[in-house]
N, C-alpha and C positions, 0 to 999 in steps of 0.2 A: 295544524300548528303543534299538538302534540308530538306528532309523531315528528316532526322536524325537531325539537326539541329533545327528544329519545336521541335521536341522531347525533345530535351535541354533543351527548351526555355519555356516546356511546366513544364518539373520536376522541372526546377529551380521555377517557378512559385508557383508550388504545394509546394514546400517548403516553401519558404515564406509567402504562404497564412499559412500553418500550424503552421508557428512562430507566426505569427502575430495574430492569431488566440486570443481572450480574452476570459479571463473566468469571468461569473458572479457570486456575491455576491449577496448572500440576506441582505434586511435592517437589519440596528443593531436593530430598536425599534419599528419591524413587526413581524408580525408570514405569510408574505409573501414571498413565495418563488417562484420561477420562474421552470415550469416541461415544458419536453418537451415528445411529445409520442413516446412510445419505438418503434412503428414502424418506425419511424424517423430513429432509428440505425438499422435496419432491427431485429428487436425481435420481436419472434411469438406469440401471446395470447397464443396455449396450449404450449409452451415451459415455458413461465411465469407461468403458473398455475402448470406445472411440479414442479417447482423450489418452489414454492411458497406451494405446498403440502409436497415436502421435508422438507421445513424450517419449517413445522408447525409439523408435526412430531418428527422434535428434539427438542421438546421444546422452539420454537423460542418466543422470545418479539416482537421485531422490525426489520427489515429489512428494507436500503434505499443502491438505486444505486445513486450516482451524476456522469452526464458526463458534461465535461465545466464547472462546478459547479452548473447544475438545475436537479432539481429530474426525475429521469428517471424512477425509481421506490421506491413505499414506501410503505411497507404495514406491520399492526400492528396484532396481534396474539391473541384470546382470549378478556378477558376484559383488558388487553393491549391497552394505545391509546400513541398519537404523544404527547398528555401531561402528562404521567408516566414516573417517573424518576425508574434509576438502577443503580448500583454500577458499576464499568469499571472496577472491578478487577485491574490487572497488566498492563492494556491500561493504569490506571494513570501512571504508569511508564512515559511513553513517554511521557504527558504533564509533569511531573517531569522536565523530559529531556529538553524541550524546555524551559521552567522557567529557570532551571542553565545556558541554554545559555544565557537567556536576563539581569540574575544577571552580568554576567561575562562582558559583552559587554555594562553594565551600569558601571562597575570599583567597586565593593564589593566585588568580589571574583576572586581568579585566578584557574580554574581547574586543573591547575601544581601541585598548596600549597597543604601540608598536611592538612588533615580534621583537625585534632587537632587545626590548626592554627585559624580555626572559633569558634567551641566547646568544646577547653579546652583536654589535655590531662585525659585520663583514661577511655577513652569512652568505650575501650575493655577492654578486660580481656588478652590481648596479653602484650609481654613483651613491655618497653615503646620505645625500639631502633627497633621492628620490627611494634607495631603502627605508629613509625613518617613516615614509610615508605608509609603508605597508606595516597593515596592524590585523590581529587574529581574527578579526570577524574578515576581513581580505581573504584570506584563507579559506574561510570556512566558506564564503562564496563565492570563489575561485576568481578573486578579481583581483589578485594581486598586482598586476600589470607586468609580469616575470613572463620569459618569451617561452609558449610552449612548444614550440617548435626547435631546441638550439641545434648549434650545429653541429654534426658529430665529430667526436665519438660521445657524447653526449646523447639524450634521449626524454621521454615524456619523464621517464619515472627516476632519471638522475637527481639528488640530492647533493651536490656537490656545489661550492661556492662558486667554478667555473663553467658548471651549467646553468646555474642561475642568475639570465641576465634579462635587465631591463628593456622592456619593447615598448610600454607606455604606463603611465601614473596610474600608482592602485586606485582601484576604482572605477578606472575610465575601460577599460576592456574585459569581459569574461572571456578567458579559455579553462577551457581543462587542462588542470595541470596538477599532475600527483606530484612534480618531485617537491613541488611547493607547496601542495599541502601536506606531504607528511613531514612540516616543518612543524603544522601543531602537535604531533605526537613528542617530538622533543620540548616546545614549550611546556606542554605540562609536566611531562617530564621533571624540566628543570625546575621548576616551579614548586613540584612539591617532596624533589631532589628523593622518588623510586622512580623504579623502572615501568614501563608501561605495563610489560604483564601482571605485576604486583597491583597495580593500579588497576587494570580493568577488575581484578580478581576481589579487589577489597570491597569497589566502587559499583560491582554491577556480578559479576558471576557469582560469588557465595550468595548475593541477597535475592537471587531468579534460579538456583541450580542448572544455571549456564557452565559446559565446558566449551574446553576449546583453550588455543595457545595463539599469541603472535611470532610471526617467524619474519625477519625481516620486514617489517611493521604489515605485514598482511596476516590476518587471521585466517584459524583452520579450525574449523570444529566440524560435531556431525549435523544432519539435517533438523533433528528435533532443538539444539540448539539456535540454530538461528531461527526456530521457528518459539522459541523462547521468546528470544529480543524481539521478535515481529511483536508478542503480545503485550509487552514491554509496553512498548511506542503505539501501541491502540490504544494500552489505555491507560495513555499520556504519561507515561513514567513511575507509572505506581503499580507494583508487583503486588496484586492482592490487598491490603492495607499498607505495607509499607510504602513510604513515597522515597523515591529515587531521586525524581528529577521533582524539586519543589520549585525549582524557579520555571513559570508557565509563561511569562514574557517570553525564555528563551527560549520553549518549547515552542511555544508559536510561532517562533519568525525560523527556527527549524523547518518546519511543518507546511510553507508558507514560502512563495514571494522573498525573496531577501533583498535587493538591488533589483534597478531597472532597465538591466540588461539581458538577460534570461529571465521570463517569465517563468520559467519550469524547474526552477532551483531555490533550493534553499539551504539551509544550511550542508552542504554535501548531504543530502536529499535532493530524488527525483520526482516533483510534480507532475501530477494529469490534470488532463480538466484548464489547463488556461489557452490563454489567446495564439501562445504562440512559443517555439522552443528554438532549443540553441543547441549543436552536439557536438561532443568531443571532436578536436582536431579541424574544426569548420569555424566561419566568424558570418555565415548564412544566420538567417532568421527565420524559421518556418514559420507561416504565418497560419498552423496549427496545434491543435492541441497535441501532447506528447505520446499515446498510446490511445485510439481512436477508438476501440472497441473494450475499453476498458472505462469505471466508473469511472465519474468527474473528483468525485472527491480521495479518490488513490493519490496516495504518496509510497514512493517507493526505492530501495536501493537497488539498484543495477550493475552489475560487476563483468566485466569481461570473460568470452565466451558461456554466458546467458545465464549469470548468476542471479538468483533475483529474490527478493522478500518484497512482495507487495502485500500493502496495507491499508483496508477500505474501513474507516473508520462506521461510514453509514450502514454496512451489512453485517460488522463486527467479524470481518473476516481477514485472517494472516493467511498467507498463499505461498509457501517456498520452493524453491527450483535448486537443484545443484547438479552439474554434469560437465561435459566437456560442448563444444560449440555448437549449437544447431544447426548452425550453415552461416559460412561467411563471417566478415570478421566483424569485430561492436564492441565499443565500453562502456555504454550504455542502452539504452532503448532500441531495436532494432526489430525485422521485421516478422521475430519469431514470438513476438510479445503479441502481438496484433494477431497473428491467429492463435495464439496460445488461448488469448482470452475468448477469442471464439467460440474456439471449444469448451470452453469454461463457465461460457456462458450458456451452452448449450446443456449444461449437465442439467438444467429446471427445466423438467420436460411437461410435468406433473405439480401444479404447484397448490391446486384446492382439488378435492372430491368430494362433492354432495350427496348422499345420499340418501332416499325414502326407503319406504318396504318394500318397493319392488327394484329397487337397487339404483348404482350411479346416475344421477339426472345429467350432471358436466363434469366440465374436468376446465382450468382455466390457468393460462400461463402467460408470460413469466411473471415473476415476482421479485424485485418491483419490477415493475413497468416501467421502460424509456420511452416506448411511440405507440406499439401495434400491441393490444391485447386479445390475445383468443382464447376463445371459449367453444369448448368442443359440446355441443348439442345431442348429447349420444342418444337420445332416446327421441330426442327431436319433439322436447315436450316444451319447448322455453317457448312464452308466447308474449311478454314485453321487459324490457332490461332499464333499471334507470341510475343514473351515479347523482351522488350528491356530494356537496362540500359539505365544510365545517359547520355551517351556518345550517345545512337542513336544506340551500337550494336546490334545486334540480338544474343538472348543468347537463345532461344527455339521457335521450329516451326514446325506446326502438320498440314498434309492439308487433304482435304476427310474426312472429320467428320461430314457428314448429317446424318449419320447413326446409329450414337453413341448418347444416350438419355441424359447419365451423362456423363460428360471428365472429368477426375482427372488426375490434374496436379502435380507434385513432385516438390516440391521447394526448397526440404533439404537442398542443394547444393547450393541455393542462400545465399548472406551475406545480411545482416540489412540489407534495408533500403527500396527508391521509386522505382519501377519497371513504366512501361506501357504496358499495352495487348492490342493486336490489332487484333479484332477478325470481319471477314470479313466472309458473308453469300453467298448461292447461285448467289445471287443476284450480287454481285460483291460488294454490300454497304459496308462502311468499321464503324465499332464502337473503340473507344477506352478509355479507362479506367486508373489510374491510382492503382498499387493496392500494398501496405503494405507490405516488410516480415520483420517477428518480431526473 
């Protein structure tokens, strides 16, 4: 009973310490940033150059991992460097998004109100009793009922009152459709009567030491830049102590589910991890999750030819992409993210080492854990393994394992959260560990 009790005392601990956990910020008026070595996270050199030959192959720019918020990796592509800027595609979206929240939570807009009530009726070519309908949260999750398809000489990303025409009531259909969301970029706009660049610059670049410029309502900056805003938006709109984004209702349904037509969208944000998705230019419903090899709890911005800030709140990790197409075309999620994270996931080759006086007893990976844990036996001393919950039970126990060089443990069956393994060798010596399932 003790020692089940020790156990308690020990998760409840590991908990806390993970809460409490901070994350760093690079200076605003540095090109200082704080790296820590990926073998730190157990990531192997040729795993990295694995990953890092894929990324150059599909035409990659830049590449950065943040974990806690310091570069874990970064590396640039070609004549590509950390001071070349690029376009963020459909990523500006999601800075979009976060802008409307901090207009709204400054008192200039309501994203209830109809758009008109900022920009004047006649914006569309819809009748005017089915335009009052559409209002800024529509927009913001693409449900405005404006047709994304029109016909040409029109196009997705036309803003024009005669490409914007009615196909059905806001609300009732998600497409994607840029030229009607960057109708919220003139909303706020007009609302607090500057211009957008002014605005992003008051509202978010001076208080994150974010550059970058909009050009024709698309942002360009360089990679450590959107690798800023990743940090930003992990941790939940607060730069360090200062808080950005105070309104957390609207962080949440950002972050979140917005409408019950796309599962995988929120506020122009890209969800993982639900039932099922929806993708540009289609009115299908995949009846999966949005990026399969990547964590459940990623949220992420996704930009045409494979612009990407993905952000796992659970690992404390921002992830950026900039470069030209990987293969084939995409405006959001496509099939280069699925083995991207593949390999990304593969970089935890190494994730514990044990060792006595006469050196490494295991070696046990990944971390966390989604199904299959292994545990490499190097010395082939391990003679019984047990996991425990919170509680001190024994929920798995395997004994007479000298013999066995790898153990692969099945975890499927366990729910979220802190486990402990308690793995004891010929010797009778007892190790224990704390270990993840995700």
């Amino acid at each position: 009973m003790k020692q089940k009790q020790l156990l308690v005392l020990a998760i409840i601990f590991i908990n806390v310490t993970i809460k409490a956990q901070s994350l760093y910020f690079p200076p605003l008026t540095s090109t200082t940033w704080d790296s820590i070595l990926p073998s730190s996270i157990g990531y192997c050199q040729p795993r990295i150059d694995s990953l890092y030959n894929y990324l150059q192959a599909k035409n990659t720019k830049a590449f950065i991992i943040l974990k806690d918020g310091k570069r874990v990796l970064e590396k640039y592509f070609g004549t590509y460097t950390k001071d070349s800027s690029f376009y963020w595609a459909s990523d500006s979206k999601s800075l979009a998004s976060f802008i409307t929240g901090v207009a709204q939570q400054k008192g200039f807009i309501n994203i209830n109100n109809p758009v008109s009530t900022y920009i004047g009726t006649g914006w569309t070519s819809a009748p005017l009793i089915k335009e009052n309908l559409i209002t800024i949260k529509n927009l913001l999750e693409m449900t405005s009922g404006l047709d994304d398809e029109p016909p040409l000489p029109c196009d997705n990303e036309d803003t024009a009152k005669t490409c914007l025409i009615y196909k059905a009531n806001a609300g009732a259909r998600w497409a994607y459709h840029t030229g009607a969301y960057r109708k919220v970029q003139d909303v706020v706009s007009n609302a607090t009567a500057l211009n957008y660049n002014a605005i992003t610059t008051n509202w978010i670049k001076s208080r994150i030491g974010m550059g970058g410029i909009w050009l024709q309502q698309i942002y360009y900056s360089k990679a450590r830049d959107m690798a800023r805003f990743g940090l930003l938006n992990l941790n939940k709109g607060i730069w360090n102590a200062d808080t950005l984004m105070k309104d957390s209702l609207y962080f949440k349904t950002m972050t979140n589910t917005s409408q019950v037509l796309n599962n995988s969208y929120g506020y122009l944000w890209w969800l993982n991890g639900k039932s099922s998705f929806m993708s540009p230019q289609s009115q299908i419903v995949f009846p999966n999750t949005l990026i399969s090899n990547a964590l459940t709890d990623m949220y992420c911005a996704l930009g045409k030819n494979d612009q990407k800030i993905y952000i796992v709140p659970s690992q404390n990790i921002v992830i950026v992409r900039q470069g030209n197409t990987a293969g084939g075309f995409s405006l959001a999620a496509s099939s280069f993210d699925n083995t991207l994270w593949d390999y990304i996931n593969k970089l935890t080759c190494v994730t514990s080492i044990h060792e006595n006086e006469n050196g490494a007893l295991y070696f046990s990976y990944p971390s966390p854990v989604n199904k299959d844990l292994t545990i490499e036996n190097v010395k082939q001393t391990i003679e019984k393994i047990s996991i425990y919950d919170a509680l001190g039970n024994t929920l798995f126990t395997n004994s007479k394992l000298q013999e066995e060089a790898n153990i692969n443990i099945d975890l499927s069956s366990f729910s979220k959260g802190i486990y402990v393994i308690e793995i004891e060798n010929k010797n009778h010596s007892v190790l224990r560990k704390k270990i993840i399932k995700e």
